[in-house]
C-alpha positions in Angstrom: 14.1 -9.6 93.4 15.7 -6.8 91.3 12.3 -4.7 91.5 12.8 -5.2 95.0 16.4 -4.2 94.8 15.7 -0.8 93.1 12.8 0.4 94.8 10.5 0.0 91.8 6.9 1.0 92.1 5.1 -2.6 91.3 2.3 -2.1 94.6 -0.9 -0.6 94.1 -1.8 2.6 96.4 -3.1 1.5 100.0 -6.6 3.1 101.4 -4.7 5.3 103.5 -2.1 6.4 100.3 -5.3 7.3 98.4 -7.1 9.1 101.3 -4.0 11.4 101.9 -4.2 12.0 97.9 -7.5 13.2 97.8 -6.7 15.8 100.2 -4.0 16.9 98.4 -6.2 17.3 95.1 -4.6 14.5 93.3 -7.6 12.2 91.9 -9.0 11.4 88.7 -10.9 14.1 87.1 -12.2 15.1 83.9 -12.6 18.4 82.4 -15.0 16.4 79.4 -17.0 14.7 82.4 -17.5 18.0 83.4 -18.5 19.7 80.3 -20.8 16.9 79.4 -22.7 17.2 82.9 -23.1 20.6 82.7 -25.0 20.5 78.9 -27.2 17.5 80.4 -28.0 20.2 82.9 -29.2 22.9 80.7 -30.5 20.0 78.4 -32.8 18.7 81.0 -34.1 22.4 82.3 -34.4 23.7 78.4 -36.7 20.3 77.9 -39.0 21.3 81.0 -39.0 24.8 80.5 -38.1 25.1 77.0 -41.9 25.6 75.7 -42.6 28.4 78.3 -40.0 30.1 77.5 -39.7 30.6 73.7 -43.3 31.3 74.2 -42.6 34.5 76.6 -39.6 35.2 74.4 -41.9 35.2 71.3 -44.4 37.2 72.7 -41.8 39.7 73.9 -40.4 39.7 70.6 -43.7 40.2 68.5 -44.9 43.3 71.6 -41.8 45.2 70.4 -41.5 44.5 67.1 -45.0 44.5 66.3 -45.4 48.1 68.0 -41.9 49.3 67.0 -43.3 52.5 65.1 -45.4 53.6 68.2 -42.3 53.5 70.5 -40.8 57.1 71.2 -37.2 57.5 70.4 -36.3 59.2 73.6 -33.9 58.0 76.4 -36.5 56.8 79.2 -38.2 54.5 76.2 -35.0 52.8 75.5 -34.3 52.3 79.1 -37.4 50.8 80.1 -37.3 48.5 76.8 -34.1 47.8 77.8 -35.0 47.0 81.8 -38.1 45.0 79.8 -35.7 42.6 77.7 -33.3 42.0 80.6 -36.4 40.8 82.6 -37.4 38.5 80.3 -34.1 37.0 79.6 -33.1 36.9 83.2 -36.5 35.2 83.9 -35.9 32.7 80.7 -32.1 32.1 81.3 -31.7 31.7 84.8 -33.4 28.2 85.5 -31.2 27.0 82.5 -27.8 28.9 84.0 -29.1 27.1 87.7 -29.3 23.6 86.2 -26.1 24.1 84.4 -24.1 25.0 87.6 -25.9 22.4 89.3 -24.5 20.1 86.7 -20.9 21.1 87.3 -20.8 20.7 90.8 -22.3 17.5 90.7 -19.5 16.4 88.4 -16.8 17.8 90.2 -18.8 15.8 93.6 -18.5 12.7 91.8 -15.0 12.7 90.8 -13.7 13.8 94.5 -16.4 11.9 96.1 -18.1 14.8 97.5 -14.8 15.5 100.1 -13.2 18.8 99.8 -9.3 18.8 99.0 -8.0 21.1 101.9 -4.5 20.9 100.9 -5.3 22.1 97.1 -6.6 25.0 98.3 -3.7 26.2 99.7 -1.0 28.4 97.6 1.1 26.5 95.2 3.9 28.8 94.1 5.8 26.6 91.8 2.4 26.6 89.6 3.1 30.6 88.4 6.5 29.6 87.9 6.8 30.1 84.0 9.7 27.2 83.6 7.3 24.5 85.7 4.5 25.7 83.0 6.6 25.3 79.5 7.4 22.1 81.6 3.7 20.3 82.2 2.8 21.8 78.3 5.5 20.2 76.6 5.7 17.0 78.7 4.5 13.5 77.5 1.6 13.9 80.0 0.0 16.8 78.5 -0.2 14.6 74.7 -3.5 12.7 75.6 -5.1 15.4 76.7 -4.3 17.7 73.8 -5.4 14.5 71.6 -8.9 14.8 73.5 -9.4 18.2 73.0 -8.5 18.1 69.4 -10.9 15.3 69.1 -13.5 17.4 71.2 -13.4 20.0 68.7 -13.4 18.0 65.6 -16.6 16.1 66.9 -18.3 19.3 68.0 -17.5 20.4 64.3 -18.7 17.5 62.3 -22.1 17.1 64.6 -22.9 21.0 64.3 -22.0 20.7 60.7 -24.2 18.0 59.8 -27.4 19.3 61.5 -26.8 22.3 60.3 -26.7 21.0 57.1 -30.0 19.4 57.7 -31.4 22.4 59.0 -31.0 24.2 56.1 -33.5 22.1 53.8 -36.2 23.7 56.5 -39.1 25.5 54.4 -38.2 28.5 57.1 -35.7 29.4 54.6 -37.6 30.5 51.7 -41.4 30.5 52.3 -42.7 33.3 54.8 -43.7 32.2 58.2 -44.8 33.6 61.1 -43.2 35.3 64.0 -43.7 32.2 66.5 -42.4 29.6 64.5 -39.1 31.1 64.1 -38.8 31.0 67.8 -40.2 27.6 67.9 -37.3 26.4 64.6 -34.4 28.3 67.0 -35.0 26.2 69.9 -35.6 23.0 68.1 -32.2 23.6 66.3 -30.7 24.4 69.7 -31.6 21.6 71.4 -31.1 19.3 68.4 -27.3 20.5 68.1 -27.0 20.5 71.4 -27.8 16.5 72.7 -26.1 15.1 69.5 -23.2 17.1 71.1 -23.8 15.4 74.1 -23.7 12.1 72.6 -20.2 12.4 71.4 -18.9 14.2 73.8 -19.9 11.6 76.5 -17.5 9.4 74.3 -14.8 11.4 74.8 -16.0 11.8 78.7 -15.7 8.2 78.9 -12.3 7.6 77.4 -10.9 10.7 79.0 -12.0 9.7 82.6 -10.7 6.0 81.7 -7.1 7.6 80.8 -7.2 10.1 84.1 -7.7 7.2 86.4 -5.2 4.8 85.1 -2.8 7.9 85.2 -3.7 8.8 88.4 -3.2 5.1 90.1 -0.3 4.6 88.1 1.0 7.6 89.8 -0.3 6.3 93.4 2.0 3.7 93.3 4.4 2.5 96.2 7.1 0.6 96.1 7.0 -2.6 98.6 9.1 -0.9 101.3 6.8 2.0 101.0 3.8 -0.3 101.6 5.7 -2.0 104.5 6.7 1.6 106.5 2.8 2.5 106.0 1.7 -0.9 107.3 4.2 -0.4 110.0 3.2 3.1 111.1 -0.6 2.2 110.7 -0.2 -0.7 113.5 0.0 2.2 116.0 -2.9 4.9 114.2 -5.9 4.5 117.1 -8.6 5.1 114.0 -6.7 2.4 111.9 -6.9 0.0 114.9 -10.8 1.2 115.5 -11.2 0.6 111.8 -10.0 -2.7 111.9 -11.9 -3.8 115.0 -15.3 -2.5 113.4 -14.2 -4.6 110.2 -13.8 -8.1 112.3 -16.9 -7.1 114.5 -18.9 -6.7 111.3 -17.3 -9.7 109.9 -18.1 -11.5 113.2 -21.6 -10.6 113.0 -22.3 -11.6 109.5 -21.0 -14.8 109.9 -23.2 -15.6 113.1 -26.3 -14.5 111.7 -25.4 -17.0 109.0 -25.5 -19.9 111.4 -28.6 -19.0 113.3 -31.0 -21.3 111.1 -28.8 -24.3 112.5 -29.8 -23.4 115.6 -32.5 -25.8 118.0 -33.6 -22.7 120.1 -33.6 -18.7 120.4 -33.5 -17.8 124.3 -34.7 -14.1 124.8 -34.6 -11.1 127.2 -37.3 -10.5 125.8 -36.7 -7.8 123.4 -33.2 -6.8 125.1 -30.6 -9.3 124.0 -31.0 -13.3 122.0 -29.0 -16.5 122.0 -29.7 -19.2 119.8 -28.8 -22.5 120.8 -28.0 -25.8 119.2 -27.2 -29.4 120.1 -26.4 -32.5 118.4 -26.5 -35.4 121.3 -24.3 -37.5 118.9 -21.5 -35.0 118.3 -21.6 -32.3 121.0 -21.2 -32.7 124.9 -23.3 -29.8 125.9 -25.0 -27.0 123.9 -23.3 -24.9 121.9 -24.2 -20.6 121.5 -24.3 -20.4 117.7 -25.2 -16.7 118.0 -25.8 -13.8 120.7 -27.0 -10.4 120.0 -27.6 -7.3 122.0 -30.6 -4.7 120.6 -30.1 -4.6 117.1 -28.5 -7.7 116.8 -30.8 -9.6 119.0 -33.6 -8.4 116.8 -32.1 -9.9 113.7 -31.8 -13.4 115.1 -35.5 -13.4 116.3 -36.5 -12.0 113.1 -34.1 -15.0 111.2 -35.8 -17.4 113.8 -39.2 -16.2 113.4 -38.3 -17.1 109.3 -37.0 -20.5 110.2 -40.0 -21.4 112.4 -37.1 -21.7 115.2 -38.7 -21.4 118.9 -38.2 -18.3 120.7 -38.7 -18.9 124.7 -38.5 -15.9 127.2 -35.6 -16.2 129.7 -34.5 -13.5 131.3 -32.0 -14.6 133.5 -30.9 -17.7 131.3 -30.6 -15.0 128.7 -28.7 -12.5 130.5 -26.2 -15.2 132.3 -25.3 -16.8 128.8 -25.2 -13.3 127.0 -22.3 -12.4 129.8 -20.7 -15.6 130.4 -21.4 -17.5 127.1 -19.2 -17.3 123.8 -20.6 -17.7 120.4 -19.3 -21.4 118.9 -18.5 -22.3 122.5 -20.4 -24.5 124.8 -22.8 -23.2 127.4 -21.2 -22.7 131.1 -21.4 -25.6 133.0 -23.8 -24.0 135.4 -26.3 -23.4 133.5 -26.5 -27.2 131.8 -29.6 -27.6 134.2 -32.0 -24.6 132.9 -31.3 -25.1 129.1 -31.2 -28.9 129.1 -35.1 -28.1 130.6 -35.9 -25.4 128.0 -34.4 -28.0 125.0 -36.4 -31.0 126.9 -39.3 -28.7 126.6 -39.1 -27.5 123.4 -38.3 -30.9 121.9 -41.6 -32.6 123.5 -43.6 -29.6 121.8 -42.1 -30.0 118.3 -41.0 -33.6 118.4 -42.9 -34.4 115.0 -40.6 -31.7 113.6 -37.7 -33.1 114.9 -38.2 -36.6 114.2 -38.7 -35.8 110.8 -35.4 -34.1 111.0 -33.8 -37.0 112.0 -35.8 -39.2 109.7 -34.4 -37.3 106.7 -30.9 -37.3 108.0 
C-alpha cells in the first residue's frame, strides 16, 4: 500500500513503454559488444584472406627491397613507388576494413533490433551543456562503466603481454631468416594477439551488456498508476485493438487445430474452405464443428486429417452453409442435421471396423 501511496516504480515497462524507448534511443547497448564484433569481423576476413595477402605484401616488400639500389632517386620514382604501396595496401586492407564495419553495424542492429531511433537523431542541446557533462561523469552511473574499461585495458595488457612474451623465444630473433617468413611470423603474432583479445574481451562484452540491460529496465520502470493511464489510453489506440484481435484470432486458431484429431469427419469445398465434424451419440445432441478454416486454414485441417487418417468428403454446399452459419464448438444448424447425419451414416458404414474398435477400447 505505501508503494502505492508514493508513486514508487515497482511495474515493469509495458510493450508499448519500451517501443516509445527505442525511438527515443534509450536501449541496452554496449560499446564492448561492439568492439568485440568488430575484431571477429576483421578476425574472420584476416583468416580467409590472411594467406593471400601477406603473400602480395611479401612479394611487394622483397620487389622493392630486393631492387632498392636500381631505383632512381628522383621525384616521379618515389611517386609511383609510393602510388605502388598504396595499391597494395588498399587492395590488402580494404576486405579487412569492410568486414570490420560490417561487424559494427551488425552490433549496433542487434542491440536496437535493427529499428532506427528517429528521435535520437534529433538535436539534444542539454548534451553540449558543460554542467550536464561534469554531471553524467561524476555520477554513480558512470562507475561501472569506468570499472569495465579499466578492466578492458588491464585484460588487453596482460593477454598482449603474455604472447608477446612467448613470442619472443621465436628463433626469428636471433638466427637469420628469410624475407617471407617474417611476413608469415607478423601475421601469425597478429592474429594470435588478436583472438586471445577477443576471448576476454567477450567477457567483458557479456557482463557489460548484462549491466546495460538491467540498467536500462530498471530505468523503464512505471509506477502502477502509470501502467493504469497507459492501459487506459491503449483501450482506444485502433493498432492496439487490431493487435489484440490478431492475438485472440491466432490464439483461436491454434487451439482449433488442436482439436481437429477429435474430430469423426473433415467436410470440404474442396480446396476452398474445411469443417471437421464430431459426434458422440451418448453425450451430444447433434454434431458439433470442432474446427472451420478458410484457405490457409482449411489446408491445415486436411493436412492434420490426412495425418490422422480422418475422412475428408467433398461438399460444397454443406461446406459452404456450415462455414457461414456454423460456429466452431457449437452444434450444426438445425437445417442441415439431414445432409451431415447422411455423410456421418456413410462414413461410419465405410470405416465401421475402425470405429468399433474405437468403442471397443473405450
Amino acid at each position: 500500500m505505501a508503494n502505492h501511496q508514493t508513486g514508487e516504480k515497482t511495474e515493469q515497462a509495458t510493450p508499448r513503454r519500451l517501443e516509445e524507448a527505442l525511438k527515443r534511443g534509450q536501449f541496452a547497448r554496449s560499446t564492448e559488444v561492439q568492439t568485440v564484433f568488430v575484431l571477429v569481423g576483421g578476425l574472420v576476413a584476416f583468416k580467409m584472406l590472411g594467406a593471400d595477402v601477406w603473400r602480395q605484401l611479401v612479394n611487394t616488400q622483397i620487389s622493392i627491397l630486393g631492387h632498392l639500389h636500381e631505383i632512381p632517386l628522383t621525384l616521379d620514382a618515389m611517386q609511383s613507388y609510393a602510388v605502388q604501396a598504396a595499391m597494395v595496401f588498399g587492395a590488402c586492407a580494404g576486405p579487412v576494413i569492410v568486414a570490420t564495419a560490417v561487424g559494427g553495424l551488425l552490433a549496433g542492429g542487434i542491440q536496437n533490433r535493427f529499428q532506427t531511433a528517429s528521435e535520437a537523431l534529433t538535436m539534444n542541446w542539454e548534451r553540449l551543456n558543460p554542467a550536464e557533462g561534469f554531471k553524467r561523469v561524476f555520477s554513480g552511473r558512470s562507475l561501472v562503466p569506468t570499472g569495465i574499461s579499466i578492466m578492458k585495458l588491464t585484460v588487453i595488457g596482460l593477454l598482449t603481454w603474455f604472447q608477446v612474451k612467448k613470442l619472443l623465444e621465436d628463433p626469428i630473433f636471433y638466427t637469420a631468416v628469410d624475407v617471407a617468413r617474417i611476413g608469415q611470423f607478423l601475421a601469425e603474432a597478429a592474429f594470435g594477439i588478436t583472438w586471445r583479445v577477443v576471448l576476454g574481451l567477450s567477457v567483458l562484452a557479456a557482463l557489460d551488456y548484462t549491466y546495460q540491460f538491467w540498467r536500462t529496465n530498471r530505468d523503464l520502470m512505471m509506477t502502477r498508476e502509470e501502467v493504469k493511464e497507459e492501459m487506459k489510453n491503449s483501450e482506444g489506440n485502433p493498432q492496439i485493438k487490431a493487435r489484440q484481435r490478431r492475438r485472440r484470432a491466432l490464439k483461436t486458431v491454434r487451439q482449433m487445430l488442436l482439436d481437429v484429431p477429435k474430430a469423426d469427419v473433415i467436410v470440404t469445398n474442396p480446396t476452398r474452405l474445411a469443417i471437421a465434424l464430431r459426434y458422440d451419440r451418448k453425450t451430444m445432441k447433434a454434431p458439433k464443428i470442432v474446427a472451420k478454416g478458410a484457405r490457409l486454414n482449411a489446408a491445415r485441417i486436411r493436412e492434420i486429417a490426412t495425418r490422422h487418417q480422418i475422412p475428408i468428403i467433398e461438399n460444397k454446399p454443406l461446406a459452404r452453409m456450415m462455414f457461414k452459419y456454423g460456429k466452431v464448438g457449437g452444434e450444426i444448424p438445425a437445417q442441415l442435421y439431414s445432409a451431415v447425419a447422411e455423410i456421418l451414416a456413410y462414413v461410419y458404414r465405410v470405416n465401421r471396423y475402425r470405429y468399433y474398435a474405437e468403442l471397443n477400447n473405450a
